[in-house]
C-alpha atoms as one frame of an Amber mdcrd trajectory, in Angstrom:
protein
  35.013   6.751  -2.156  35.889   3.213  -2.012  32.466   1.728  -3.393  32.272
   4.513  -6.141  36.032   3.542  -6.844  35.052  -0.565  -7.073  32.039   0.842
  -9.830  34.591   2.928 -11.736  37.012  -0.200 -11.937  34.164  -2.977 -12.998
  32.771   0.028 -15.474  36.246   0.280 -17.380  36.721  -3.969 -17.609  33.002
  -4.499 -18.739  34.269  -1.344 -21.650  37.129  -3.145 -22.291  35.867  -6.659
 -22.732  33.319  -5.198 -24.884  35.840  -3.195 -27.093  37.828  -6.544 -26.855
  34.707  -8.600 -28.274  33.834  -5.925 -30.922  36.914  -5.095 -31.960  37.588
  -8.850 -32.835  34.843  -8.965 -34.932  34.796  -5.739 -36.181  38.265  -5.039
 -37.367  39.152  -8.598 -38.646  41.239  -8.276 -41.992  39.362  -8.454 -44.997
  40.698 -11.294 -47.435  41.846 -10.028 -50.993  41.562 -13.349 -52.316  38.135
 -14.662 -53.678  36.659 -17.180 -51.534  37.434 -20.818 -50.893  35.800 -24.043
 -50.362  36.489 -25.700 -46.678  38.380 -28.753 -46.912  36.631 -31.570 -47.325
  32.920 -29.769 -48.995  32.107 -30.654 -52.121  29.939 -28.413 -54.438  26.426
 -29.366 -55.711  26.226 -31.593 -58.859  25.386 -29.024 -61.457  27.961 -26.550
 -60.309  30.212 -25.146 -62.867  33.807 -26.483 -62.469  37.388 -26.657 -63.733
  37.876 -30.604 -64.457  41.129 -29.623 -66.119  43.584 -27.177 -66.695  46.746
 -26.889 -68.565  49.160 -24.692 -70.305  50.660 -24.996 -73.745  52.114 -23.355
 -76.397  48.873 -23.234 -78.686  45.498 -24.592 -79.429  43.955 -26.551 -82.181
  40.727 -25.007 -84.132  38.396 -26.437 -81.305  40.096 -24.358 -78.578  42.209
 -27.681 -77.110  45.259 -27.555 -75.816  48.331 -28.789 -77.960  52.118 -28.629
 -76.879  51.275 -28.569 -73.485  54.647 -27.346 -71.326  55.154 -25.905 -68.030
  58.888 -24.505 -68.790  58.702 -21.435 -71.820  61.064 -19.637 -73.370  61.466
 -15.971 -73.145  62.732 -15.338 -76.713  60.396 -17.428 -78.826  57.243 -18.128
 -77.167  55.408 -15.921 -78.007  51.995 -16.721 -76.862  50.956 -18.819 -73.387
  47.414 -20.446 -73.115  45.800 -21.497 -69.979  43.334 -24.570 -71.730  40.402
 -25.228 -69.341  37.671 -27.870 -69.410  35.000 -27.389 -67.917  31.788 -28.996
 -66.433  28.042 -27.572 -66.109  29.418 -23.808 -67.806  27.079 -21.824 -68.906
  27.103 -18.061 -69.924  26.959 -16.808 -66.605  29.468 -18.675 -65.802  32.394
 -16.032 -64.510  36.199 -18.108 -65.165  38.833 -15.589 -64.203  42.405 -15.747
 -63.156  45.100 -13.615 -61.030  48.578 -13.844 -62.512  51.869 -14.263 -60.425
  55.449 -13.247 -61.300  57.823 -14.806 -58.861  55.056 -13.633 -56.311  54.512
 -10.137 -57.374  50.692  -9.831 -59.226  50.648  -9.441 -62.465  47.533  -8.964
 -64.054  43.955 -10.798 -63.846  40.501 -11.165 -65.653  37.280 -11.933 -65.804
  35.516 -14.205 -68.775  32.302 -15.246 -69.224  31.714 -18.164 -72.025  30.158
 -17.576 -75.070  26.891 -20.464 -74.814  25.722 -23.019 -71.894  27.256 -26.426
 -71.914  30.706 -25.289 -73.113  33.104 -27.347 -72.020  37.002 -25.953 -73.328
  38.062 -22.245 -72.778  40.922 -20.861 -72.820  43.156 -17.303 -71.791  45.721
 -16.503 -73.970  48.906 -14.346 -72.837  50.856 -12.146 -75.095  54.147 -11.042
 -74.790  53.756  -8.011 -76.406  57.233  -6.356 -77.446  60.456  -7.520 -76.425
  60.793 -10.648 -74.569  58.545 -12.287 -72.228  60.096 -11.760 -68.237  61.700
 -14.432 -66.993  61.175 -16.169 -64.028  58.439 -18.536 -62.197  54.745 -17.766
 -62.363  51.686 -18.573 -60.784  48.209 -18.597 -62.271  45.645 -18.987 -59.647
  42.066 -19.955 -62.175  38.489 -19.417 -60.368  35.277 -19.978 -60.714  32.427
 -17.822 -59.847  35.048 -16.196 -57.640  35.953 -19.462 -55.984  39.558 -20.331
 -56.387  39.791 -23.539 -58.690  43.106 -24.793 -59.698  46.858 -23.363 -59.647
  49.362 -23.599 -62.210  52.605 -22.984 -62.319  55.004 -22.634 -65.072  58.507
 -20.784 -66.112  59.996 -18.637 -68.525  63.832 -19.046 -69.116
């Protein structure tokens, strides 16, 4: 009974490192957020990037940022854009964003630009009726899926 014992014992631990090792693997969390660059990588030369990004309170005819601001006001702005310029865009180019109200999501979206070689784009937001919800938000931009730039701005 002993030495069928000693098997029964060395039978469970080689299950249970194996459930262990498997389980690990298997039932790591999934991340939500698209991913992310290591520290220190940098991507290939012809990659499509952000170079810039800033918000303002409108755009000129060419789609470029003027009144650039960080702090809004809820009762008379009525419109927030996100100006981007970009490097090596084309068409397939996917620029998206996931919007933050003092942490809580907001909304997001995809984009795609319109021709290669663009180089400003912009998201507009719209407050819609009423006034715009104050408090501190965060607009995380990415680029094919890889998180970009943050921004962060206000609304008082």
């Amino acid at each position: 009974m002993d030495k069928k014992f000693s098997y029964i014992i060395v039978a469970l631990v080689i299950i249970g490192i194996g459930v262990f090792a498997f389980g690990r693997s298997y039932f790591r969390p999934i991340s939500t957020q698209p991913s992310q660059p290591s520290p220190g990588t940098q991507a290939p030369a012809n990659t499509p990037t952000i170079v810039k990004a800033v918000l303002s309170r409108s755009i000129d005819a060419k789609g470029n940022a003027t009144g650039v601001a960080a702090t809004f006001n809820a009762k008379t702005d009525k419109r927030v854009y996100a100006v981007l310029t970009l490097k090596n865009a084309t068409k397939n180019t996917k620029l998206s964003y996931a919007r933050y109200l003092n942490g809580k999501y907001v909304d997001s979206k995809v984009a795609l630009p319109t021709k290669d070689g663009i180089t400003t784009f912009y998201f507009a937001f719209e407050k819609g009726i009423g006034d715009y919800p104050k408090g501190n938000y965060a607009l995380n931009l990415y680029v094919n899926g890889r998180r970009s730039q943050s921004l962060t701005y206000v609304f008082k």
